[in-house]
N, C-alpha and C positions, 0 to 999 in steps of 0.2 A: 639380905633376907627381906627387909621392907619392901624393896624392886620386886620381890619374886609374889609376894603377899597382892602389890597391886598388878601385876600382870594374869594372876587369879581370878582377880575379881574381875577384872574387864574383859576376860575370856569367858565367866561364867554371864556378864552382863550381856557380850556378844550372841552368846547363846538363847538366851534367854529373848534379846531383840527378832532374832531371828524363829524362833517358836512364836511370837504373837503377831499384834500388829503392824507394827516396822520392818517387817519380813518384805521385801522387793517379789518374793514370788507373786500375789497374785497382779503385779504390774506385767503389762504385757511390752515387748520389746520389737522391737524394729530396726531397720539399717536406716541411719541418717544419711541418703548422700548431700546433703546439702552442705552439712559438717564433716561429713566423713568419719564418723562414727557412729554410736548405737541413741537408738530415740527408746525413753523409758517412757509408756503413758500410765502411771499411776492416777489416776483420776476417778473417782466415784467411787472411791476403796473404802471411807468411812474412818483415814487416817488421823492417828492424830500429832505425829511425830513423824519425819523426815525416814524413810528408811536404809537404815546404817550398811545394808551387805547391797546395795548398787553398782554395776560394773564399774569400775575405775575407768573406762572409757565412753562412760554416758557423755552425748556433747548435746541430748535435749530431754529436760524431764519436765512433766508435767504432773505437776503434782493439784490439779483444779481440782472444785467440787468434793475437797474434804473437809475435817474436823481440826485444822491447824491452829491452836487458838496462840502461839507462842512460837517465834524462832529460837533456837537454842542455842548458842557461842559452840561450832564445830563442824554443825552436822551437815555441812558439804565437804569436810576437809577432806575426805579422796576422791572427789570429782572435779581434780585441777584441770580435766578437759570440757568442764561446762560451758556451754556457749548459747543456751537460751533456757533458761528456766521462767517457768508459768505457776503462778501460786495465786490466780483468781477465786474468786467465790470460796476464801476462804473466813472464819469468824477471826481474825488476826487481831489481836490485842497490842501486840508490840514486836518487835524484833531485835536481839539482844548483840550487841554492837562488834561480836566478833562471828556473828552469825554467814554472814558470804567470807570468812579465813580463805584463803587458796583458791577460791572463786577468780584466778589474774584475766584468763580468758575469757569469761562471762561476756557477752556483747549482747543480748536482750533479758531483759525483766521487767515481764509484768506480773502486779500485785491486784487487782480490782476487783471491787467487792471487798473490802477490809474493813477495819475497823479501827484502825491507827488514827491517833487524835492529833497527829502533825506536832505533838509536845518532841521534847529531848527523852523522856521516858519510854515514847512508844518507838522513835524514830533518834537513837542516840546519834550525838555527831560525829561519830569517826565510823557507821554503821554501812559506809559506800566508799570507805578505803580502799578495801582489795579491791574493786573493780578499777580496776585503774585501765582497763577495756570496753567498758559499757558504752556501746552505741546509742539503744533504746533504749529509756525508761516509762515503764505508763505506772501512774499511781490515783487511780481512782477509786471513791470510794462514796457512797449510801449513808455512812454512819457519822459525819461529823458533827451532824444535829443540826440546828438550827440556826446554826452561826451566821449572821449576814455580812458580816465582815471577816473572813477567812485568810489569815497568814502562816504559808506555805513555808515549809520547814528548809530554807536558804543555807543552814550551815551544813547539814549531812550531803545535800545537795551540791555543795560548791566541790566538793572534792573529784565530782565527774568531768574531770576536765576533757575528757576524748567524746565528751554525749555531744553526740545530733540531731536526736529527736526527743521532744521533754511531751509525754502526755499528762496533763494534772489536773487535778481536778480545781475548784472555783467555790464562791460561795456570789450572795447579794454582790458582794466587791470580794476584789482580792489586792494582797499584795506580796509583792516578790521582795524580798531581803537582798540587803547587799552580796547575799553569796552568788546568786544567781547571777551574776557576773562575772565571776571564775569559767563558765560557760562557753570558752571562747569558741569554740567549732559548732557551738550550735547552730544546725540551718535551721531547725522545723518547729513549732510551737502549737499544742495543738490542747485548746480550752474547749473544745466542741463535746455536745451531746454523743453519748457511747452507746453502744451495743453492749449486754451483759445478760446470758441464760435467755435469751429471746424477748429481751426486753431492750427498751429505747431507756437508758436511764440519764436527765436532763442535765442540761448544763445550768445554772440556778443564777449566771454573771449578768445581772441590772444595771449596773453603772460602769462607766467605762472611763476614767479621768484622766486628761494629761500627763498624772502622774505617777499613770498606773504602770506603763510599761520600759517609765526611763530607767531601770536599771539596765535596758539591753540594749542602750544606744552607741556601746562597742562594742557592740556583738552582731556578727553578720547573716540574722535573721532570715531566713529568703520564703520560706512559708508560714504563716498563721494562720490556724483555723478557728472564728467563732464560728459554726454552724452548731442551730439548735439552742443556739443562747437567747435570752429573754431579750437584754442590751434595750432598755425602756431609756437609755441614758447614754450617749457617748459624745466627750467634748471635740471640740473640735481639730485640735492640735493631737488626738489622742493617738495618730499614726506615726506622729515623727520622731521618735525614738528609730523604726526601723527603716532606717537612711538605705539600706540593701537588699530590701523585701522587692520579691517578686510576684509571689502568690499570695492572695489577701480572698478570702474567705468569709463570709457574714452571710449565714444561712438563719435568720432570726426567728426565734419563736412563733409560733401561730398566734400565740398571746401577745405579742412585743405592741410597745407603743411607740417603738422608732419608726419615722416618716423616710422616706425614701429622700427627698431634701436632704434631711439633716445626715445620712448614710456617706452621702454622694461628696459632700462639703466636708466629710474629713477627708477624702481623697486631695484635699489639693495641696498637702505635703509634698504630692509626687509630681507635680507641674515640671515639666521638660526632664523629667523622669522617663524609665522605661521599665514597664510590667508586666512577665507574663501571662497572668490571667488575675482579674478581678471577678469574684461571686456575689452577687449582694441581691438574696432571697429575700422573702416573705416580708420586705420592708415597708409594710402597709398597717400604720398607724390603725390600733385598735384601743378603745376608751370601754369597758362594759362590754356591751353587744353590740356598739356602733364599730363603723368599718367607714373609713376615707372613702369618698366616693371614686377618688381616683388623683393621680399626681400627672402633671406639664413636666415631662424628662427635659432638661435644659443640659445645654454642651457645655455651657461657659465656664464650667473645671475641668469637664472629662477631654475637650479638646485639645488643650497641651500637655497631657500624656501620651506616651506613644504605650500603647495596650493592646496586646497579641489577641485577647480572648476574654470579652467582654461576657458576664450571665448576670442577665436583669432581669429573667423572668417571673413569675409570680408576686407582683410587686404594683397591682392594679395602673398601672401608668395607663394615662387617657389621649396622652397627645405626646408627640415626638417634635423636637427644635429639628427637626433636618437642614434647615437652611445655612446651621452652621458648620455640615460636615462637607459642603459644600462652598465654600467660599477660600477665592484665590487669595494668599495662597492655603494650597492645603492644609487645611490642621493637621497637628501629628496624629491625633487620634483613625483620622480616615486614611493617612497612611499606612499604619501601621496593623489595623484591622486583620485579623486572619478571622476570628469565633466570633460572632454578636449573635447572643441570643436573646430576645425580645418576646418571645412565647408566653402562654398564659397571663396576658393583663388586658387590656379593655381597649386596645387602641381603637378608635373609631372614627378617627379623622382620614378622609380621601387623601390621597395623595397623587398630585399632579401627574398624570402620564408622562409629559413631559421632563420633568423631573426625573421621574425613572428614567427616563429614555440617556439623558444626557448627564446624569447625577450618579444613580447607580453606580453604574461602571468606573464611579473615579473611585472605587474601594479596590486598588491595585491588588494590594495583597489579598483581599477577604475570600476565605474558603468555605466556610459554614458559615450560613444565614437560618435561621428559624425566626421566625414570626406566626405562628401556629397556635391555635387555639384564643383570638380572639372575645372575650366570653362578650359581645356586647348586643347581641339579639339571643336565637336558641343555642342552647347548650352543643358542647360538638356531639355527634351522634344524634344530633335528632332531627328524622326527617321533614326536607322542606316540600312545600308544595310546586312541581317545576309546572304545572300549568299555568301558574300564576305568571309566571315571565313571560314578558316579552319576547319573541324573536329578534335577536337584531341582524343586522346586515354579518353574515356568514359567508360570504362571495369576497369581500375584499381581506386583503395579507395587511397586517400590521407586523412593523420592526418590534424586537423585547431586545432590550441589551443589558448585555451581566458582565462584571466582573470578569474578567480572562482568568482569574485562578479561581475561581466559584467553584467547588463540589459539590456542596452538598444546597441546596434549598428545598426549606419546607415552609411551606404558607396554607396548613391545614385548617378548615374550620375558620377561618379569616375573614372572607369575606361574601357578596350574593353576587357571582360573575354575570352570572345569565348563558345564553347561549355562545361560545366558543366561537372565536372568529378564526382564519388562516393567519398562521405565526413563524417569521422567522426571529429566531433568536443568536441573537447579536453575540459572539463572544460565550458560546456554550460548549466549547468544543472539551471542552474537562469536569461538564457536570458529569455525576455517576449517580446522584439520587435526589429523585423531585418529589415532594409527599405535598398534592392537592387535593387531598379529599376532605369530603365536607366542604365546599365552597358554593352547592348549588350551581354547579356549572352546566353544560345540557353538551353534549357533543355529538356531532353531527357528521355530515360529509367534507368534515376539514383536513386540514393537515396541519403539523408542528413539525418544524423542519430547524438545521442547526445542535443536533441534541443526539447526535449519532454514537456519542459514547456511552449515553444514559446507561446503567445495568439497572436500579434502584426507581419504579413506578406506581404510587401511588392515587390513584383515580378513585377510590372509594367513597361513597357518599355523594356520587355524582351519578349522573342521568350519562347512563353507556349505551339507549336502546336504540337509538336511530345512530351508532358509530358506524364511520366507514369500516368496511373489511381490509383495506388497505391501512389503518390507521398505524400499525406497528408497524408497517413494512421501513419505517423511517427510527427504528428503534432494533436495531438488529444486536444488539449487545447486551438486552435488560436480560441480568439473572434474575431478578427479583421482579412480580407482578401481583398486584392487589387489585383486584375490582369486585370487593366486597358490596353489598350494599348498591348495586350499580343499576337497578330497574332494569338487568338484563331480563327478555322474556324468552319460556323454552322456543316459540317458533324464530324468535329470529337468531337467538342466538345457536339453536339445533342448523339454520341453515348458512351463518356465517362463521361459527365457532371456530370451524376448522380452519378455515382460508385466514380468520382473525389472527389467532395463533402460530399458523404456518411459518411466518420469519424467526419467529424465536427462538432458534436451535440451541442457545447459550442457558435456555431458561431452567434454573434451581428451581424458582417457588415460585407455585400461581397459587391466589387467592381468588375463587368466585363461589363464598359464603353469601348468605343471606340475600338470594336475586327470586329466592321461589321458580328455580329450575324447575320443570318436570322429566324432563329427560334431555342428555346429550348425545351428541355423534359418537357411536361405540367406536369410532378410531379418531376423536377428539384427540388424544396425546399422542398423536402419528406423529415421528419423526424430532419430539421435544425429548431424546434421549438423557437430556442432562438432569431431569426432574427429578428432586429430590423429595419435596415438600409439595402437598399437592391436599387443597381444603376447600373441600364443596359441602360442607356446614350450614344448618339452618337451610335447607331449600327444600325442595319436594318431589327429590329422587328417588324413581322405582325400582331403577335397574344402576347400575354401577357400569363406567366406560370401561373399555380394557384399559388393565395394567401392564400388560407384554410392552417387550422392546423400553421399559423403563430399569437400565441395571443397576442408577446407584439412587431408587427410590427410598426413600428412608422411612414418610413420614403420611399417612394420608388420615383426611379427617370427613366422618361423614356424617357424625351427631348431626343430630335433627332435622329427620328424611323421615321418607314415607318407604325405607325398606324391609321386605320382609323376609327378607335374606341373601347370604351373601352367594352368590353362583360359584361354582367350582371352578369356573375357569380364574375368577379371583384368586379365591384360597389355594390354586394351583402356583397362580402366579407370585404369591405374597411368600408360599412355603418356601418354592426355589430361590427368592430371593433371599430367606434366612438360613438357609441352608448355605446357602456361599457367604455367608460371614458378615453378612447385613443387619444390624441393627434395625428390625422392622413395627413399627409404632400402628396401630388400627383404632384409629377411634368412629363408635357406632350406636354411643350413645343416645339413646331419647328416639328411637325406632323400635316400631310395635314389629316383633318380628314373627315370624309365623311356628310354631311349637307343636308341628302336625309327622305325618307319616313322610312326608317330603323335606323334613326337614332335619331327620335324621344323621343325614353325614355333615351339616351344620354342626348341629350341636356335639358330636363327637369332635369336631375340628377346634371349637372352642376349649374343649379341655387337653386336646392333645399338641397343637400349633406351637411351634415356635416364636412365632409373632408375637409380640408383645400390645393386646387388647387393652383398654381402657375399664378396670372392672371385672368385666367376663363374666357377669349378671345382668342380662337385659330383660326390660318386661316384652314379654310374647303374648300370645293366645293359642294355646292348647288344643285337641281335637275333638275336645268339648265343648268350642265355644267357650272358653273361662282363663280372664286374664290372670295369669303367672308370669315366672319369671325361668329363664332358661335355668339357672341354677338349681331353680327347686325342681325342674324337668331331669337337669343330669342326674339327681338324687334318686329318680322314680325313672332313670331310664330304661330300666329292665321289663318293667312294664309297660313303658312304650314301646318297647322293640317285639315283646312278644303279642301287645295288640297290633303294630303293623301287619305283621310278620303272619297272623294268625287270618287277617283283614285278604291278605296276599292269599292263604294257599285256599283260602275261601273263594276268591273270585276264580283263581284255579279249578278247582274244583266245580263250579256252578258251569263255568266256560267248557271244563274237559266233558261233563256229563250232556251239556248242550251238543257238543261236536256229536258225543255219542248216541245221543238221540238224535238227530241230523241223518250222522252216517246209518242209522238203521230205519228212518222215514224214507230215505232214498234205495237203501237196496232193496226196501218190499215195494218202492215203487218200480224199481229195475227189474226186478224178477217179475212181477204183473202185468210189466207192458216191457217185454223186451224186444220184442218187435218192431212196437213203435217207437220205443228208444233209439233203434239200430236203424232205421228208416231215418225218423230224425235228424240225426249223424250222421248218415250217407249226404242225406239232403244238405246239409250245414258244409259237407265237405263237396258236395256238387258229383256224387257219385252215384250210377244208376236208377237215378231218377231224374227224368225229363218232363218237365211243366209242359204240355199242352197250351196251348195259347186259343182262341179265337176261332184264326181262320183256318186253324186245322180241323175243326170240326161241319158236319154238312150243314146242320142247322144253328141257332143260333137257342133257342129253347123248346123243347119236346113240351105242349101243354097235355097231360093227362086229365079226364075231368067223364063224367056219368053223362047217359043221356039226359037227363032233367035239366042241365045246362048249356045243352049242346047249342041251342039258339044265340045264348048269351057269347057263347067263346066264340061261336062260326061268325057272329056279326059285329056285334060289340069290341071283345076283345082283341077279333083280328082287327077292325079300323085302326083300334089306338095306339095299338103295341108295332104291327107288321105294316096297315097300311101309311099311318100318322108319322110312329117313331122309327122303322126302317128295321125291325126287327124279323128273322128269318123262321118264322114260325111251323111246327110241326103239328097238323092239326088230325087226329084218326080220322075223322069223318070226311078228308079232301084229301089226303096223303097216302092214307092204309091200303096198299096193294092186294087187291081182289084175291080170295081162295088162300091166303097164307097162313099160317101157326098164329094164331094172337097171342101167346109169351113168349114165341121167337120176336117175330115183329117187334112187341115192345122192346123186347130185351138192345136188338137190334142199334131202333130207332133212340132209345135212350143212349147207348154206346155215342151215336153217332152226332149225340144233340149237346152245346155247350154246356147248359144249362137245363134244368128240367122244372118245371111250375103244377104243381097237383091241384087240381081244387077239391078239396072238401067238403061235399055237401052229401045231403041224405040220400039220395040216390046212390054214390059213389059206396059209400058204408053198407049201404045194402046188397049191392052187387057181389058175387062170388068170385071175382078176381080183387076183391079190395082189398083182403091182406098179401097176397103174392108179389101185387103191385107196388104196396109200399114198403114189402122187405127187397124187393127189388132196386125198389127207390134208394134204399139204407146203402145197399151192394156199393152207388155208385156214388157213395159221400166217402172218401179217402184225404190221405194226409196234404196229398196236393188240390185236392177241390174240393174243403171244408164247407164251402156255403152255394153248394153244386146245386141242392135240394129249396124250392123255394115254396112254399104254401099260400092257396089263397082261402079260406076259412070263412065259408058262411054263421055268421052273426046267429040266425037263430038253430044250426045245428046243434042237437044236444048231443056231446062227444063223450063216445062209452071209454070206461076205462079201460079195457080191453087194447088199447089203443095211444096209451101214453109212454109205451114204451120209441113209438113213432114220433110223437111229438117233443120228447127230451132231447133227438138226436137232433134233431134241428135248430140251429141257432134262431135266438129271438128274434132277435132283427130281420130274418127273414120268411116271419106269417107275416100274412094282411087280414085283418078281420073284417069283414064289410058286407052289406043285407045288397045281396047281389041282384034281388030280384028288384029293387029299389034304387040301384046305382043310378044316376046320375051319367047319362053316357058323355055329358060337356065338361064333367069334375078332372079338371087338369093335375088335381092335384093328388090324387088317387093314382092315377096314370103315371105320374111323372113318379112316386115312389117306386110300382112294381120298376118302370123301366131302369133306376139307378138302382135299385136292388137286384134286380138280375142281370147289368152289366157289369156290375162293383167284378173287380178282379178279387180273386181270390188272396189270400197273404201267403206268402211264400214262410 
């Protein structure tokens, strides 16, 4: 009966778990295949207890970012397939010592962010029993207080005997208890500064003593991490406990007051030792606000280790001992070299060319070299003045020689080259990546030859503007190209860009940001089908090169330009590409773009595109003149579409009404003169109308004119014109056949005369043939002999208006105004008018 009483109660208890907090519902679930079974992330649930109805085949729960202030004796016991549980950032008080029961499988736990006081109360000792599988353990924590001397809970701890990796936390000092020697399989040891909720949270270890780490000197240690530790203190024996450490780690505080000396000089535990990688950061003695002006690297410990992978960067070293990586016989250290990283410190001492030449290259193994980022003149990134260099001799080849296994070197920011000479390089046949930018270098018409595998080019921060076009042709393998920053200009680079380029068919990513382009060869990326990445950033591009024939482009960038929009054959190009399954990236910030009537399938392509934009808000300018922003335009786009739109059937409109008045100004001039239309036309097409010429005619000009002047024409006018200039004159008073009709005759003799010259004077007006004569005259002005009729107009005739109907039909140019009775008969120049005015051919 009592059995059945308590199976009541823990059914109703069940019940009750499962109706509130401890309920696994609002935990979201997953397939683990890494375990091969189910991932529970309970996380940010607000829990404050373990949830009791979890799949009995949970093999990862996450129970971060709750309210756990207590583990309970049980509440794992049906999840014997646990295999990583996570209980970070929780308020953890303590954990009650049968709390992991049935946990056998368990192989990772981390606690960080707790609140466990490392007593037997918070952390019992029989509390890491079950795991009698634990691989990892991380136990970090915020809340020990202020303790500067911190001892780490050794008994709970010692029962892990299958752990590999111990993460723990530190205090000013620490110390490890004899349990910590139960530890036998442990490789990894890691005291360093942690990551937690987006925070760096420190490692607090000051002193570091001889005796801090002899518990583990039977124990086969192979990695230690301090990175991030203050360590103002470490003695010097403080490494030899770990007699089988490979990897040794000391990334020191920005605050540390350890000298890069005293770092170097606990290494000499490991003398005719062999270590895969040494780290020893930031080890630049700091007092206050004083900073070491810099430290003399000396070899005399680090040369009888043999060390795969040396990092001494950030660490102000001012001078390098090279002499002794060089002396026969070899040191271990220069045989054994693959990584030396020497980056970020201040070296500033020359180093012999020689030396290079013949030195270098004894680093048999070495594969990665950096030496980058110098800080001992300007900062890297800032430009130098290349006018200020010298030219040197660029005509003659110097030897370089590397290392036969060398890959990678970088010597960025380093040093002031000058102008670039011709280079063969010695032993390069396996570099894949050179990063010399920022060295103030100038390149010219040279060449670098030996470096035929390169893929990996960096030239940034160097003067590209006088480079040969041929330069790459000797680099036919680079995936990777930088020439950022390279004082390319648009005219020389618009006229060598292509042919520069052209060997590179291997090429993933070009860099040519910040050169102040203004325009490139719209088939610039002819034939670099492999381009993935492609950032013409910072320059001062109007138009955009084509994208075609680029199929696995991923990635282009063109923030801060001078564009004001992106062309259709782009966004044609960009769409097709996401459309077949291309993750397509556009960046085009910090361009004033244009937010007008043109620019309407723009801004629809911004909110419809599959591409993936940067934003998808740029400032524009509007059709008002008024800077916005595209976003605030696609809000109000309905009103810009119907002002386009409205803008459109309005010029329609004005245009259709134009044509329309056009086509009804011409057919009332068609209908008014259709005659002379149809004449016109005949003549245009060379039909039934025959031009008269010259000497088809008998005379050359018919002069009509009254007796009052008859002196003046018979003597005068004939000299100048017939006797002088050779003209065939028809004169009535010498010509006119006796007894004939005088308006046949005229009629006649006009027919028969090229040309006809009237004069004008008061006699002629007064005569009763005067009007007959000059409608006569009118008959013979036609569409082929427009300036047939020629006048010579006495000056002080008063001309009735009776008579302006005569003088309209006459083209201007052909009266002469002149006091006839006063001419001048020597005036050549009176003369020499009528004569080219009445010879001028008529215009067809």
């Amino acid at each position: 009966m009592d059995m059945d009483v308590v199976c009541f109660v823990f059914f109703l208890l069940v019940r009750m778990f499962k109706n509130g907090e401890t309920s696994s519902s609002r935990c979201k679930h997953s397939l683990d295949e890494h375990h091969a079974g189910i991932s529970m992330d309970c996380s940010r649930r607000n829990l404050t207890s373990v949830p009791v109805d979890l799949p009995a085949n949970t093999t990862t729960l996450n129970l971060n970012h709750n309210k756990l202030e207590h583990l309970l004796n049980h509440q794992f016991l049906y999840l014997h397939q646990l295999k990583s549980l996570s209980l970070n950032s929780n308020p953890l008080y303590d954990i009650q010592e049968e709390a992991f029961n049935n946990l056998t499988y368990l192989e990772d736990l981390q606690i960080m962010g707790h609140r466990l006081t490392y007593s037997l109360s918070s952390l019992p000792r029989g509390v890491f029993i079950p795991l009698i599988n634990l691989r990892t353990l991380t136990l970090r924590t915020n809340y020990y207080g202020s303790k500067s001397h911190l001892i780490l809970p050794d008994e709970p701890i010692s029962y892990l005997t299958n752990l590999i990796s111990l993460n723990i936390d530190t205090g000013d000092t620490v110390e490890f208890g004899t349990g910590f020697s139960q530890l036998k399989t442990l490789s990894e040891l890691i005291l360093s500064s942690y990551g937690l909720d987006d925070q760096i949270c420190p490692c607090p270890l000051k002193q570091v003593y001889n005796s801090t780490f002899a518990v583990f000197q039977n124990i086969s240690i192979t990695t230690l991490d301090l990175s991030g530790c203050v360590l103002n203190e470490m003695d010097k024996n403080v490494f030899a406990p770990f007699k089988n450490l490979k990897n040794l780690i000391i990334k020191a505080d920005r605050n540390t007051k350890l000298a890069l000396p005293d770092a170097i000089s606990t290494l000499h535990v490991f003398r005719n030792k062999t270590l895969e990688s040494v780290t020893i950061n930031h080890a630049a003695s700091r007092h206050l606000f004083m900073t070491t002006a810099g430290y003399f690297l000396t070899l005399e410990i680090l040369k009888d280790i043999c060390i795969y992978s040396l990092d001494l960067k950030l660490n102000r070293i001012n001078m390098v001992e090279t002499s002794n990586f060089f002396k026969f016989p070899l040191p271990r250290l220069t045989q054994c070299l693959k990584h030396l990283d020497l980056s970020h410190n201040k070296i500033a001492a020359r180093i012999n060319p020689l030396n290079i030449y013949l030195g270098f290259r004894l680093f048999q193994n070495l594969e990665y070299f950096d030496i980058s980022a110098q800080f001992t003149t300007d900062p890297l990134g800032v430009k130098s003045s290349f006018e200020e260099l010298k030219h040197n001799d660029s005509h003659h080849t110097y030897p370089f020689a590397l290392p036969s296994r060398l890959k990678y070197l970088f010597f960025a920011g380093s040093n002031r080259i000058g102008v670039m000479a011709n280079l063969i390089v010695i032993g390069g046949t396996n570099v894949i990546a050179l990063n010399m930018s920022y060295n103030v270098a100038v390149f010219t018409d040279i060449n670098v030859t030996g470096l035929m595998n390169l893929q990996i080019l960096d030239l940034s921060g160097n003067s590209c503007l006088y480079i040969a076009r041929s330069f790459f042709d000797l680099f036919p393998n680079l995936t990777q190209l930088r020439l950022s920053n390279t004082y390319l200009s648009t005219d020389t680079f618009f006229n060598i860009g292509k042919r520069l380029l052209q060997p590179l068919s291997k090429l993933e990513i070009l860099d040519l940001s910040s050169n102040s382009l203004g325009i490139l060869p719209h088939d610039i990326f002819q034939g670099l089908s492999n381009l993935k990445q492609v950032s013409l950033s910072y320059n001062n591009l109007i138009t955009i090169p084509a994208l075609s024939g680029l199929p696995g482009l991923q990635q282009v960038y063109l923030s801060k330009n001078s564009l004001v929009t992106i062309d259709e054959d782009t966004r044609q190009t960009l769409d097709e590409l996401a459309l077949n399954g291309h993750k397509i990236h556009l960046s085009i910030s910090g361009n004033m773009l244009s937010c007008n009537c043109e620019s309407l399938s723009l801004l629809q392509w911004l909110n419809q595109t599959n591409v993936s934009v940067d934003g998808g808000d740029y400032p524009c300018i509007s059709y008002q003149g008024v800077k916005t922003t595209t976003g605030t335009v696609n809000r109000r786009f309905h009103s810009l579409y119907l002002h386009c739109f409205s803008y459109v059937w309005l010029t329609v409109a004005v245009t259709g009404m134009s044509v329309l008045v056009v086509a009804m100004l011409v057919s009332f001039v068609f209908v008014k003169n259709k005659l002379k239309i149809k004449l016109i036309l005949l003549r245009m097409i060379g039909r039934y109308v025959k031009v008269k010429k010259r000497e088809d005619f008998l005379y050359d000009v018919c002069v009509l004119y009254a007796d009052d002047v008859y002196q003046w024409v018979c003597h005068t006018l004939r000299d100048e014109l017939e006797v002088r200039r050779g003209l065939k004159l028809y004169l009535r008073d010498r010509d006119e056949v006796l007894g004939a009709d005088k308006p046949t005759e005229l009629y006649n003799t006009m027919e028969s005369s090229w040309k006809v010259v009237l004069i004008l004077s008061p006699g002629f007006l007064a005569s009763d043939f005067s009007l007959s004569t000059m409608s006569m005259c009118l008959s013979f002005i036609t569409l082929t002999t427009p300036n047939r009729l020629n006048l010579i107009v006495d000056v002080n005739l008063n001309i009735p208006t009776n008579i302006d109907f005569f003088l309209e039909s006459v083209n201007e140019e052909n009266i002469y105004r002149y006091d006839i009775n006063h001419v001048d008969a020597n005036n050549p120049h009176f003369w020499n008018q009528i004569y080219h005015g009445v010879t001028a051919v008529d215009n067809k």
